[in-house]
N, CA and C of each residue as an Amber inpcrd file, in Angstrom:
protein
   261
 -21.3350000 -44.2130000   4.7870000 -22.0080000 -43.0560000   5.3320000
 -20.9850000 -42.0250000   5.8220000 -19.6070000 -42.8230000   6.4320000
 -18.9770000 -41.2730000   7.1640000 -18.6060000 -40.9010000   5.3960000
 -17.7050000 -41.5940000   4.6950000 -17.8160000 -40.6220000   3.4760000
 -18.5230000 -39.7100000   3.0930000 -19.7070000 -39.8310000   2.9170000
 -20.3140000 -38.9840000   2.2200000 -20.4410000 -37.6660000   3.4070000
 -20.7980000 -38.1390000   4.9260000 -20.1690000 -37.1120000   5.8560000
 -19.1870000 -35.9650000   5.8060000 -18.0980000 -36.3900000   4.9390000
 -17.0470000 -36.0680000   5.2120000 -17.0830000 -35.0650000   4.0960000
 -17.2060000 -35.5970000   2.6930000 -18.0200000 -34.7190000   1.6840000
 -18.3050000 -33.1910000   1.6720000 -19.3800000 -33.6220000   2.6750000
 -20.3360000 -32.6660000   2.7400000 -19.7620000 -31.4130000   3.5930000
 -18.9470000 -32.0820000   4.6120000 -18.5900000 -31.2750000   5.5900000
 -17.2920000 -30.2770000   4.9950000 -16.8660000 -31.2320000   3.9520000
 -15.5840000 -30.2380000   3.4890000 -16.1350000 -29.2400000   2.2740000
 -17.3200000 -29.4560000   2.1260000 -17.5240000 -27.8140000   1.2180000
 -18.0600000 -26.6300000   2.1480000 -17.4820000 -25.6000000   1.8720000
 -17.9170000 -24.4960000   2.6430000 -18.4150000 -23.3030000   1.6800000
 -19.3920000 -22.8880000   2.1130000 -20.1360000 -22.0150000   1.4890000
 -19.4830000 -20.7880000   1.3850000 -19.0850000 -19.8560000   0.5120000
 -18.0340000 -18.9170000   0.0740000 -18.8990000 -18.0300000  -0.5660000
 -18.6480000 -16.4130000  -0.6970000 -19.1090000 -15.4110000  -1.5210000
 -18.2370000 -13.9620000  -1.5920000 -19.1070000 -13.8940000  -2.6770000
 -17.9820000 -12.5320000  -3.3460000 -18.8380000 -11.4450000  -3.8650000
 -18.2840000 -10.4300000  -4.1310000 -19.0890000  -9.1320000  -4.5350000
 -18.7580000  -9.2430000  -5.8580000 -19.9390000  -9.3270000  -6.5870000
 -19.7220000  -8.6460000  -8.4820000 -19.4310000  -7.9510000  -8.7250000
 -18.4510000  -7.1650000  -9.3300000 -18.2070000  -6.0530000 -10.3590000
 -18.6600000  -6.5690000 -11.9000000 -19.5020000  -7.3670000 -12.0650000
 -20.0920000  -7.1830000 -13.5220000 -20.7920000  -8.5950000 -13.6840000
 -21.7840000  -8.7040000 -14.9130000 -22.5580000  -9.5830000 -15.0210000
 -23.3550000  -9.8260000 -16.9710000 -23.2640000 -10.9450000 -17.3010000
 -24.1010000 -11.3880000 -18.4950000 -25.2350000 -12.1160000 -18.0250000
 -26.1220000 -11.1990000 -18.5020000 -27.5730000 -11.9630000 -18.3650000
 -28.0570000 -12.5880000 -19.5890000 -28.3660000 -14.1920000 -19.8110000
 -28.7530000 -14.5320000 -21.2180000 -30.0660000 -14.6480000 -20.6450000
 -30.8180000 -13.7390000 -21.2460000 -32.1920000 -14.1110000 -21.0450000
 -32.9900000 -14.6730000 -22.4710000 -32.2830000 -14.9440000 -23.4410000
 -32.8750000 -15.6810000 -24.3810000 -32.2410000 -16.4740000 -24.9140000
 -31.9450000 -17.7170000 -24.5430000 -30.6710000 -18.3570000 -24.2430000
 -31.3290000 -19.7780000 -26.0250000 -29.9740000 -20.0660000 -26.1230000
 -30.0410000 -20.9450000 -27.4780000 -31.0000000 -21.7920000 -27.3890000
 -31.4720000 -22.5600000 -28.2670000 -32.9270000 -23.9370000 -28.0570000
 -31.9470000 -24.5340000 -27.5260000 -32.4190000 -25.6320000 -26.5520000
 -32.0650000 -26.5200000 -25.4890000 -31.1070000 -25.9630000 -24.5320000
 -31.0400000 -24.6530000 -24.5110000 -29.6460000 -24.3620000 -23.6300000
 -30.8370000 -23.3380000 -22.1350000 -29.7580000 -23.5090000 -21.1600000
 -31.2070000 -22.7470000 -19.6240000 -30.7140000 -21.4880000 -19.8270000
 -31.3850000 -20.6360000 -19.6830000 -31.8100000 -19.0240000 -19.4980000
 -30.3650000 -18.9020000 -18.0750000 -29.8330000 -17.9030000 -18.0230000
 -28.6380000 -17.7970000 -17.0350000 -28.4470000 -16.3850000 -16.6390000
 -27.4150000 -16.7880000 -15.3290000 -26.8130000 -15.1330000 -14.8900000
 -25.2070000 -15.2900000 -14.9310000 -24.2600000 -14.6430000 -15.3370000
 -23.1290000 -14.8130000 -14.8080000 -22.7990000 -14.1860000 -14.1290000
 -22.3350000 -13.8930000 -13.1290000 -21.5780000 -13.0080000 -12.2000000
 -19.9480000 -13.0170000 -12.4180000 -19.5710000 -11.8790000 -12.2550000
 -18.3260000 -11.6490000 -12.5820000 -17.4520000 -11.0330000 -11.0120000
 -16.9740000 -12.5590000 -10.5060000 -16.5320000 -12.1730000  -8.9020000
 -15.1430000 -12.3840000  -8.8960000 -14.4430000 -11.5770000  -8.3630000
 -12.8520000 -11.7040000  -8.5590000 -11.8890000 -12.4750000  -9.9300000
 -12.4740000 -11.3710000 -10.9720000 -12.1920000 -12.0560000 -12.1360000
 -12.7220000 -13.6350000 -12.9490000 -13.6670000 -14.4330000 -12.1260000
 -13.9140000 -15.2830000 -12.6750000 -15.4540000 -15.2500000 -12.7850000
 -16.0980000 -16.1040000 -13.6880000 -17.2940000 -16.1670000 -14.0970000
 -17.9700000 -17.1710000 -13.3700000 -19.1080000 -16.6110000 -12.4630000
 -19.7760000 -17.8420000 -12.0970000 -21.2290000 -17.7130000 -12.0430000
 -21.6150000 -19.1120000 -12.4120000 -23.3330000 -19.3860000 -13.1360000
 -24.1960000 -19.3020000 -12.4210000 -25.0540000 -18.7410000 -12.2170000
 -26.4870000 -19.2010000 -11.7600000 -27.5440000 -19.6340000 -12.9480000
 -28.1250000 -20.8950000 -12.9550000 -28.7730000 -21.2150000 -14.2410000
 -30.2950000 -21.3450000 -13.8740000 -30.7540000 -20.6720000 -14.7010000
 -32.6210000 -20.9500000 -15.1210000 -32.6340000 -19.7070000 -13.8020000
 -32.7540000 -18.7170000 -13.3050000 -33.1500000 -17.7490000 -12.6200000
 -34.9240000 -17.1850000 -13.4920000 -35.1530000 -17.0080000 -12.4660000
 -36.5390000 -16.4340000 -12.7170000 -36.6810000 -14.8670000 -13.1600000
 -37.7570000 -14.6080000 -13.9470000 -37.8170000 -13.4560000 -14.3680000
 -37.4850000 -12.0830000 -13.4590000 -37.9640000 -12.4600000 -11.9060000
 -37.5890000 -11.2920000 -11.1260000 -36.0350000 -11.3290000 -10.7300000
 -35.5850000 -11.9460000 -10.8690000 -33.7520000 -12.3770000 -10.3600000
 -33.3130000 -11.5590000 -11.7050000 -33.6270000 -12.0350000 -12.9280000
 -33.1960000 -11.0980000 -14.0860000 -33.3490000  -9.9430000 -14.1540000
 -34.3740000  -9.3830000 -13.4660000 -34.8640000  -7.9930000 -13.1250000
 -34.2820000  -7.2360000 -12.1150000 -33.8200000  -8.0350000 -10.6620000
 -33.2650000  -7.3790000  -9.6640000 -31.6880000  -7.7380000 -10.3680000
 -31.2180000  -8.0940000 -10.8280000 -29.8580000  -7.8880000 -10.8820000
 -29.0840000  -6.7940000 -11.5370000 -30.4330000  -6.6290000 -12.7290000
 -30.1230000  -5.9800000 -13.7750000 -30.0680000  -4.4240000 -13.0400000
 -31.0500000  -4.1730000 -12.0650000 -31.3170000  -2.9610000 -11.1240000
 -30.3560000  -2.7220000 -10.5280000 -29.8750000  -3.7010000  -9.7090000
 -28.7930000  -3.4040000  -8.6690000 -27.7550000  -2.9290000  -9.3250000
 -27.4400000  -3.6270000 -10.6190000 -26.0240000  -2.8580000 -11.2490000
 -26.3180000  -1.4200000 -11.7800000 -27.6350000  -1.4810000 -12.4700000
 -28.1630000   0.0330000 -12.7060000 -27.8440000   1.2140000 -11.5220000
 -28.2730000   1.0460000 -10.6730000 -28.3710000   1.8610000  -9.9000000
 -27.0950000   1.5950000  -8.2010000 -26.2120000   0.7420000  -8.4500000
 -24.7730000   0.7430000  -7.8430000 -24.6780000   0.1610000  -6.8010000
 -26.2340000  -0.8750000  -6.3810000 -25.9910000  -1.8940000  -5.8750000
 -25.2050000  -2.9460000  -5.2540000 -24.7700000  -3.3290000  -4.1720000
 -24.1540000  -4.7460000  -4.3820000 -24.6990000  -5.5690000  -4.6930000
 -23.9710000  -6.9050000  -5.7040000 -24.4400000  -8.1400000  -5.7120000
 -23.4880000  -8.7480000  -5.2100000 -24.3150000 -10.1590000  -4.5310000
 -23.0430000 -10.8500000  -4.1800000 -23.7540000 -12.5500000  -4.5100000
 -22.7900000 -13.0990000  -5.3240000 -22.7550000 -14.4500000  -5.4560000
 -22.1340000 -15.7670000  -4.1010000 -23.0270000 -16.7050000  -4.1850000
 -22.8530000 -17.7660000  -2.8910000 -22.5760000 -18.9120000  -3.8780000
 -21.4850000 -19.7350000  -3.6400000 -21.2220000 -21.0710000  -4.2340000
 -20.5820000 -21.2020000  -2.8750000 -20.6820000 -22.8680000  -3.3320000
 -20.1180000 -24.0250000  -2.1680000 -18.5110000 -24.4700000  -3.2100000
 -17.5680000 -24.2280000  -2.0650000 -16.1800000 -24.7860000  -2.4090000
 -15.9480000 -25.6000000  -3.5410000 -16.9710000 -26.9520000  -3.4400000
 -17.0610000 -28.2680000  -4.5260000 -17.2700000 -27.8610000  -5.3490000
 -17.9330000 -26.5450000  -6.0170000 -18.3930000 -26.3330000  -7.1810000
 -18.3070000 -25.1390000  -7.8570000 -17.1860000 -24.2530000  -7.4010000
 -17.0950000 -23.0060000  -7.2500000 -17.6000000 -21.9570000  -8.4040000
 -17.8520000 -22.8950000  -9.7170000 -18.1000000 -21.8120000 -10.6470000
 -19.5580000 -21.5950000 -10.9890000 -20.0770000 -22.4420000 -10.1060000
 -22.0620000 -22.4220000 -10.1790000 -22.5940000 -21.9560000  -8.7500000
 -23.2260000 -21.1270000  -9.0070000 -23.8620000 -20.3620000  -8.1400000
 -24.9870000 -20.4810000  -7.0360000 -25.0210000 -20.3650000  -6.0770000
 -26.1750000 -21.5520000  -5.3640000 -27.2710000 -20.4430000  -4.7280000
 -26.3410000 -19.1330000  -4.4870000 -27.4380000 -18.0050000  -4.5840000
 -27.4800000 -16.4840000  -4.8350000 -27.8060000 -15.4850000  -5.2950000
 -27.7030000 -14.4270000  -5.5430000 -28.2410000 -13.2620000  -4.6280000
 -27.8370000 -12.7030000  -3.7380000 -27.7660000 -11.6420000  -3.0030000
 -27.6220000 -10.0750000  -3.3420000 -29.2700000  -9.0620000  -3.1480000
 -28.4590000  -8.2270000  -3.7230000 -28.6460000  -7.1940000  -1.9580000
 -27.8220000  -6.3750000  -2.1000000 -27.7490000  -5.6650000  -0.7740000
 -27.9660000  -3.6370000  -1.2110000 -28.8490000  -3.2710000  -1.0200000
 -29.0170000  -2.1760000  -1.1520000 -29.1860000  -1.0980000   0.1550000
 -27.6180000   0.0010000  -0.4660000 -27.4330000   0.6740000   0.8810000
 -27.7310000   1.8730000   0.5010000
């Protein structure tokens, strides 16, 4: 149990602002529908997003939005949530 404690405690939740993004919204047979975010040069996933997440992201970059991607340390290149901030 403290293991897995310990685990848990050492990922920390991290985020970054996008400067760019691939949306597959019609993604290969057997493959999930996705977002990539493009945060300090690297690519990171959010997979199976819902039709309105495909819609607000696509907006926010339209119109000069921030997005900002949330991953946890352990897993840094998958995405755990998408933030958009409109100022």
């Amino acid at each position: 149990m403290q293991h897995v404690q310990q685990q848990v405690q050492a990922q920390v939740l991290q985020a970054g602002i996008a400067d760019g993004y691939i949306d597959v919204v019609q993604p290969l047979p057997g493959q999930p529908s996705l977002i990539a975010l493009r945060i300090n040069g690297q690519l990171r996933i959010f997979a199976n997003p819902n039709a309105q997440t495909h819609d607000q992201v696509q907006e926010a970059f339209a119109f000069g939005h921030q997005v900002i991607g949330i991953w946890d340390s352990g897993s840094p290149q998958i995405l755990r949530s998408i933030q958009i901030r409109k100022f």
